[in-house]
C-alpha positions in Angstrom: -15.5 -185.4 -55.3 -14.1 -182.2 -53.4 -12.8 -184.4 -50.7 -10.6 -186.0 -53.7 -9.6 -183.0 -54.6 -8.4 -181.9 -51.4 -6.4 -184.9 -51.1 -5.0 -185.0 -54.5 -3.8 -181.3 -54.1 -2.5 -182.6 -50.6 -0.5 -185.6 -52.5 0.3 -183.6 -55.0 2.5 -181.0 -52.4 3.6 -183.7 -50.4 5.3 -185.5 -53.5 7.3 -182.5 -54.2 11.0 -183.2 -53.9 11.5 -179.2 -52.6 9.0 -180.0 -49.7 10.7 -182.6 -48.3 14.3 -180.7 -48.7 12.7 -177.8 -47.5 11.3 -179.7 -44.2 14.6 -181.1 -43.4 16.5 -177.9 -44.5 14.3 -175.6 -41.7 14.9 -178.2 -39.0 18.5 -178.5 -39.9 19.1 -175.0 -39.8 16.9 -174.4 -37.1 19.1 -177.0 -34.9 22.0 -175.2 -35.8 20.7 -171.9 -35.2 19.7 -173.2 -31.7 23.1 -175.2 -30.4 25.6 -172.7 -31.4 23.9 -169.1 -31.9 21.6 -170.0 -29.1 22.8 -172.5 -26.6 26.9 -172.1 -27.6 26.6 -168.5 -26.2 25.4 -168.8 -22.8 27.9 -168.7 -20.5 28.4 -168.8 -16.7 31.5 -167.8 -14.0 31.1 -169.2 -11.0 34.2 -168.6 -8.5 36.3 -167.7 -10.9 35.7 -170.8 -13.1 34.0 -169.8 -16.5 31.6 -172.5 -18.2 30.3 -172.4 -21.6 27.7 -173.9 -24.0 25.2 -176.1 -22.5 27.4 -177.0 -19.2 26.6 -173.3 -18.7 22.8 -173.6 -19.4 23.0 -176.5 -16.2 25.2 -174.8 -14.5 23.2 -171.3 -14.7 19.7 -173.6 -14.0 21.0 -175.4 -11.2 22.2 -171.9 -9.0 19.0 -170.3 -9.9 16.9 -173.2 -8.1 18.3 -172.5 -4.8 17.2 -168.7 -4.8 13.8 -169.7 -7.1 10.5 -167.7 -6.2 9.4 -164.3 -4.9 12.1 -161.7 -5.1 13.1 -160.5 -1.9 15.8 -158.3 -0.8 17.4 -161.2 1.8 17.4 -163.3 -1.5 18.8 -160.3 -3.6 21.5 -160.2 -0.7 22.4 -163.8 -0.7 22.7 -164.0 -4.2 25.7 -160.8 -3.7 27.2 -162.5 -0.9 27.8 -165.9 -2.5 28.1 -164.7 -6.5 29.3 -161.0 -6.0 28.5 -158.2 -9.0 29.8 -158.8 -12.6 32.8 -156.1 -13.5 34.2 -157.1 -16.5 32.4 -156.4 -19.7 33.3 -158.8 -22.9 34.8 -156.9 -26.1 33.7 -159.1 -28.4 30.2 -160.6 -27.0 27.5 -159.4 -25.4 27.0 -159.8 -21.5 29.4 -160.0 -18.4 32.6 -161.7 -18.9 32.6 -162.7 -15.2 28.7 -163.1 -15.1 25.7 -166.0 -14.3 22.2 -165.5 -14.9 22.1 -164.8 -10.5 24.2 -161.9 -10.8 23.2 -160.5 -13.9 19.5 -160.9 -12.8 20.6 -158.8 -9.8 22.4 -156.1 -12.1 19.9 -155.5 -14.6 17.5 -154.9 -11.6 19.1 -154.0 -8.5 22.2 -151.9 -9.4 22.6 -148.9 -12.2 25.4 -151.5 -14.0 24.3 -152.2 -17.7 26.7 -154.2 -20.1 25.0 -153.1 -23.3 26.1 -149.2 -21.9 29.2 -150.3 -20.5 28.4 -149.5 -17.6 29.7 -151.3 -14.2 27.9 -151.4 -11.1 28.4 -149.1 -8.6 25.2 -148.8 -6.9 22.9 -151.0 -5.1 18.9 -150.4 -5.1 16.3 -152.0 -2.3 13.6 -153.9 -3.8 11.1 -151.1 -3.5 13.5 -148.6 -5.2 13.2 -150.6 -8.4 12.0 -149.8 -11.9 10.9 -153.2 -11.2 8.8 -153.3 -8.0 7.4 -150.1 -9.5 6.5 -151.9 -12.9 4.6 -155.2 -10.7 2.8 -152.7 -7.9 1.8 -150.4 -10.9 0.3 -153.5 -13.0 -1.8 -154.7 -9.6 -3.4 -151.9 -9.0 -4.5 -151.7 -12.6 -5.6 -155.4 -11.6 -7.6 -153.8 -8.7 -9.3 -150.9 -10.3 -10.6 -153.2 -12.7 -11.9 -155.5 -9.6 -13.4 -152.5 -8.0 -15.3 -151.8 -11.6 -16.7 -155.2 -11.9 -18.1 -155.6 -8.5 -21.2 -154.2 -9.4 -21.8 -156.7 -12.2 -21.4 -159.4 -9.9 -17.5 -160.2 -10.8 -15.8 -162.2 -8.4 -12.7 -160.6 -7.2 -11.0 -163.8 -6.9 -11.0 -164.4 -11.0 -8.7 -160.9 -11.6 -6.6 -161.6 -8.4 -5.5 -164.8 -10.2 -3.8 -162.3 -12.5 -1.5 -159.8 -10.0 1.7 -161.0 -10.1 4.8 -160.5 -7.6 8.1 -160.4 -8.8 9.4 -163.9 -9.4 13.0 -165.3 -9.8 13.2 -168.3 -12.5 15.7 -169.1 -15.2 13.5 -167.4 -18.2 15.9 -167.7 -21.0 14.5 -170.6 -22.2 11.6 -168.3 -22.6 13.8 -165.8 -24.8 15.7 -168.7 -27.2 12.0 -169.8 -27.7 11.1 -166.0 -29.1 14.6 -166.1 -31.1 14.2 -169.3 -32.2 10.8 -169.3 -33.6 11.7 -166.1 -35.5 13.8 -167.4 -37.0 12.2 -170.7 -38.1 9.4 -168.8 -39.3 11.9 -167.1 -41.6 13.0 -170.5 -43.0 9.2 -170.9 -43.3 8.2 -168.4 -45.2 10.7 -168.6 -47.9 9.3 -172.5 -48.2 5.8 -171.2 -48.4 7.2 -168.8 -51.3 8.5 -171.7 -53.1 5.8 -174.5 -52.4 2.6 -172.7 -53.4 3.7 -170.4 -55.4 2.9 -173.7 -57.6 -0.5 -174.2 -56.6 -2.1 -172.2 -59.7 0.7 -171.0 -62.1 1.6 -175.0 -62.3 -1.8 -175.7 -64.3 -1.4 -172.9 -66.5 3.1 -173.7 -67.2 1.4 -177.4 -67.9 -1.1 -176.7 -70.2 -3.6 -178.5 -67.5 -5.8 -175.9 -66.5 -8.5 -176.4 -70.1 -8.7 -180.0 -68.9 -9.6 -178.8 -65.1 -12.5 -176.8 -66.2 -13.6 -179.2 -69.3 -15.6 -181.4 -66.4 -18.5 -179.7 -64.5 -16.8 -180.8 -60.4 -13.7 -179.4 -61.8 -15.0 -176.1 -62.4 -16.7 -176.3 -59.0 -14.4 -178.0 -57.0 -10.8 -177.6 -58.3 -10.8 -173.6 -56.6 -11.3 -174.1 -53.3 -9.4 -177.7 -53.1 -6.1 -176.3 -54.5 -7.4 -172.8 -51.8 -8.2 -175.5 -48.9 -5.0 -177.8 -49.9 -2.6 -175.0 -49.6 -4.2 -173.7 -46.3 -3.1 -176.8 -44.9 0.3 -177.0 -45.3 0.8 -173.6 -44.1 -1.3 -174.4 -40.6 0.7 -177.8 -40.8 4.1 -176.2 -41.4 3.6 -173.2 -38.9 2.8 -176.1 -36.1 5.6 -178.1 -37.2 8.6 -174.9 -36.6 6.7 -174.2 -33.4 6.5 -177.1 -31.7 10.0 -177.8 -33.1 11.4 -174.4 -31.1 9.1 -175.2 -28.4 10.6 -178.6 -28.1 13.9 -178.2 -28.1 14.1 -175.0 -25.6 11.8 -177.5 -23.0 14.4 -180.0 -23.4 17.2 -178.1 -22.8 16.2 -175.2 -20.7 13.6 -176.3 -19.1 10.4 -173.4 -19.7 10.3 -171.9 -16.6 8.8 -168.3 -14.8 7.0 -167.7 -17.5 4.1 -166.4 -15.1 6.3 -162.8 -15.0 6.0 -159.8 -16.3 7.3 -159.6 -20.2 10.2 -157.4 -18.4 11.7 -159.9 -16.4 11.1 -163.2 -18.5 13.2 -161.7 -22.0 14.4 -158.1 -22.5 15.9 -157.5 -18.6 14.1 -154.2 -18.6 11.0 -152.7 -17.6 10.7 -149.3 -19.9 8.6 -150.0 -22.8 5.1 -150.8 -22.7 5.1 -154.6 -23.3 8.2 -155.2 -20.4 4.9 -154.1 -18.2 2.2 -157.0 -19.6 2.3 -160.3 -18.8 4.5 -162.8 -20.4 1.7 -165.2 -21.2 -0.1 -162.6 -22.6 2.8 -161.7 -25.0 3.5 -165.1 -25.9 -0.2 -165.4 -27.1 0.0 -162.4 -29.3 3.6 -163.4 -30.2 2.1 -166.6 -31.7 -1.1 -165.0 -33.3 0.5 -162.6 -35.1 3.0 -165.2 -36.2 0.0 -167.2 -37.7 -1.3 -164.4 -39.3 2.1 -163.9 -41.2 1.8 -167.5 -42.7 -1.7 -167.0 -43.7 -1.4 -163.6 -45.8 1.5 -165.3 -46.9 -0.1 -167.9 -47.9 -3.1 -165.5 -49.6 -0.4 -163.4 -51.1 1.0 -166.0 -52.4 -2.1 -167.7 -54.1 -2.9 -164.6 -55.9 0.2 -163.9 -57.4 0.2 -167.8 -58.3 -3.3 -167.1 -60.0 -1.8 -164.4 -62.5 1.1 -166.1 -63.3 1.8 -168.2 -66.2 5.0 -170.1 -64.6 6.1 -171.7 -61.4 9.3 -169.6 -61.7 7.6 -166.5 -62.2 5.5 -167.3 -59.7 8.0 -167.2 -56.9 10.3 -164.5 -58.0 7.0 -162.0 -58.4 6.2 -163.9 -54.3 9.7 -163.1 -53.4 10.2 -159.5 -53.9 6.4 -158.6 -52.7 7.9 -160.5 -49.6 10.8 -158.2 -49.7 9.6 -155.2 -50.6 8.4 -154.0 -47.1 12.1 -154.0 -45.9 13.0 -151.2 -48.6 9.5 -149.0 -48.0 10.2 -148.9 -43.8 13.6 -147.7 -44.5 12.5 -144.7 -46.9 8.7 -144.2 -45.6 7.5 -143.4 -41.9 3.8 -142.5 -40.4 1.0 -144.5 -41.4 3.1 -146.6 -44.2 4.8 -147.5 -41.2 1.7 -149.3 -39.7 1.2 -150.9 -43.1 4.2 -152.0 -43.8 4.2 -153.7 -39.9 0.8 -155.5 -41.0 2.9 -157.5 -43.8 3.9 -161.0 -43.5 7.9 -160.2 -43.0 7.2 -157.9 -40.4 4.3 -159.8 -38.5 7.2 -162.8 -37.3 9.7 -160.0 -36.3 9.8 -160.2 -32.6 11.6 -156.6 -32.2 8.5 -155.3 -34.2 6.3 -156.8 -31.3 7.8 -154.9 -29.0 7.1 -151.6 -30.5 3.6 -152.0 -32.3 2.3 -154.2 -28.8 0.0 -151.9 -27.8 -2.1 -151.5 -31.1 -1.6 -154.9 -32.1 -4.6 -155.6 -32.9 -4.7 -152.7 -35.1 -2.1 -154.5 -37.3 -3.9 -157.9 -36.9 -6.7 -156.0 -38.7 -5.2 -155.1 -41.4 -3.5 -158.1 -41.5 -6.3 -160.4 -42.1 -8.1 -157.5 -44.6 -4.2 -158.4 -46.6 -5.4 -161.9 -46.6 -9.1 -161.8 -47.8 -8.5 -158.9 -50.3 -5.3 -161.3 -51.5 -7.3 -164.6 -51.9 -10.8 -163.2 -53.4 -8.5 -161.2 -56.4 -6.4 -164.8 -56.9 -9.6 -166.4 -56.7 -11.6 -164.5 -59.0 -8.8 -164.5 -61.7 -7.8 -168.0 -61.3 -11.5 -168.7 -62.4 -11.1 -166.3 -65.3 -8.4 -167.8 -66.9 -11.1 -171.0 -67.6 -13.3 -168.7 -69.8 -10.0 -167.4 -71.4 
């Protein structure tokens, strides 16, 4: 009987007219998003000829294979000799307006230049006069301590040594669409989750439906935690479906490469804050966690608010502006608020937010998933009340 349910609350969802529009509206959008925000700003000047778009993304992929692997400053050199430094900055765009990924790569790193400061290069660094050979020989010898910690529990020093990293040149901006574009994917996603089960209880009560539910003995059992399970589902299914969608289209057309880099080197071109100096896997996977968590409080917010409505409509306006409210608290409210407004759904997909809560994430994963339970035991509970009432 639960199993039917389930897969009634499932057909039920699936048969909705706004799901469907919504799927294909977040993939449309997303596309868009990716070939002109993304793809239709990359650009590449190689001997004076400027290429655009995704000629640019080949063209930028294709000079970066010839100097591809351990930085070095021969390679750093080379890359000068043939590509020279960028000198012109763009009024209207960000980057070099005589740049390629090469020669910005050796900018950002290897000279004082900086096109977000508007500043030109002027100076040239050696490899071990780096911010960035600094950041790599600082994270292995963190790798090391930890070695010489373990040896007395029998740890093999070969396991953590897979983990020290040298400085690597790849095309990463793949790597940084794929953060961009699953932001904002999880956007469109969230505003479907508003407006899909938001319905989940508030539709029985706006339908009269609910005394009928509860007037059978499963349905008083049962009905809770399919409608619970059912809309569980879709969010899982739905945050799988915009990742593998961002995934997929940066793999096709960049190619995902050098991820195995510090977070520095593979998307913000710096190596400052705390997360430029962890690896970019590492990121990634708490990137993607936290993104999860955002669907699922979401989700349990979402449910309980559904739970004490009487309407669908009421049900996602009421969603909507708890959604929104954290936006208007973080510009009025600082210390702790701060960390509590970071543990809400809107905040959790925000990649910029990653970079600066990073290093108590977990803190805010936490409190994240204490959002959720508290959230879905209250729309739970109530729900159930509404039978006796």
């Amino acid at each position: 009987m639960r199993m039917q349910l389930y897969k009634m609350e499932l057909y039920k969802i699936f048969h909705r007219k706004i799901f469907w529009i919504g799927i294909l509206a977040i993939l449309g959008l997303m596309f868009v998003y990716f070939w002109f925000a993304e793809v239709g700003d990359e650009r590449c000047v190689i001997d004076g000829r400027s290429h655009s778009g995704y000629e640019a993304v080949q063209m930028n992929k294709k000079i970066t294979e010839e100097y591809a692997g351990t930085v070095t400053d021969e390679k750093i050199n080379q890359i000068v000799d043939k590509y020279g430094l960028p000198s012109e900055l763009n009024e209207n765009m960000p980057g070099w307006k005589d740049g390629n990924y090469l020669n910005d790569f050796v900018t950002r790193f290897f000279t004082n230049g900086s096109w977000e400061n508007g500043v030109k290069p002027t100076e040239r660094y050696r490899l071990k006069d780096t911010d960035l050979w600094k950041a790599y020989k600082e994270y292995n010898e963190n790798i090391d301590s930890k070695s010489e910690k373990n040896d007395k529990k029998q740890m093999k020093t070969e396991i953590l040594s897979m983990w020290k990293f040298k400085p690597t040149l790849e095309y990463t901006t793949g790597w940084k669409v794929f953060g961009e574009l699953l932001q904002f994917g999880l956007i469109l996603g969230s505003i479907m989750i508003i407006c899909v089960i938001s319905g989940i209880f508030a539709e029985e009560s706006q339908t009269k439906m609910l005394p009928l539910i509860f007037t059978t003995v499963e349905g008083k059992r049962k009905d809770t935690s399919a409608k619970v399970l059912a809309s569980f589902t879709i969010t899982v299914l739905l945050y799988a479906g915009i990742t593998g969608s961002a995934w997929g289209l940066c793999k096709i057309v960049y190619d995902l490469k050098g991820g195995y880099n510090l977070t520095g080197v593979v998307i913000s071109g710096s190596m400052w804050k705390t997360v430029d100096k962890v690896p970019f896997f590492s990121y990634l996977s708490v990137l993607l966690i936290l993104g999860m968590l955002a669907f699922l409080s979401l989700n349990a917010i979402t449910l309980c608010i559904s739970a004490y409505q009487d309407s669908m409509f009421g049900a996602v306006v009421v969603t909507a502006i708890c959604w929104a409210i954290p936006l208007l608290v973080r510009i009025f409210f600082g210390g702790f608020v701060l960390i509590l407004v970071d543990s809400m759904p809107m905040f959790l997909i925000m990649q910029v937010n990653l970079n600066d809560i990073y290093s108590i994430w977990y803190v805010i994963a936490v409190i994240a998933v204490g959002v959720l339970a508290v959230s879905l035991t209250k729309g739970i509970l109530h729900y159930k009340v509404k039978q006796v009432v």
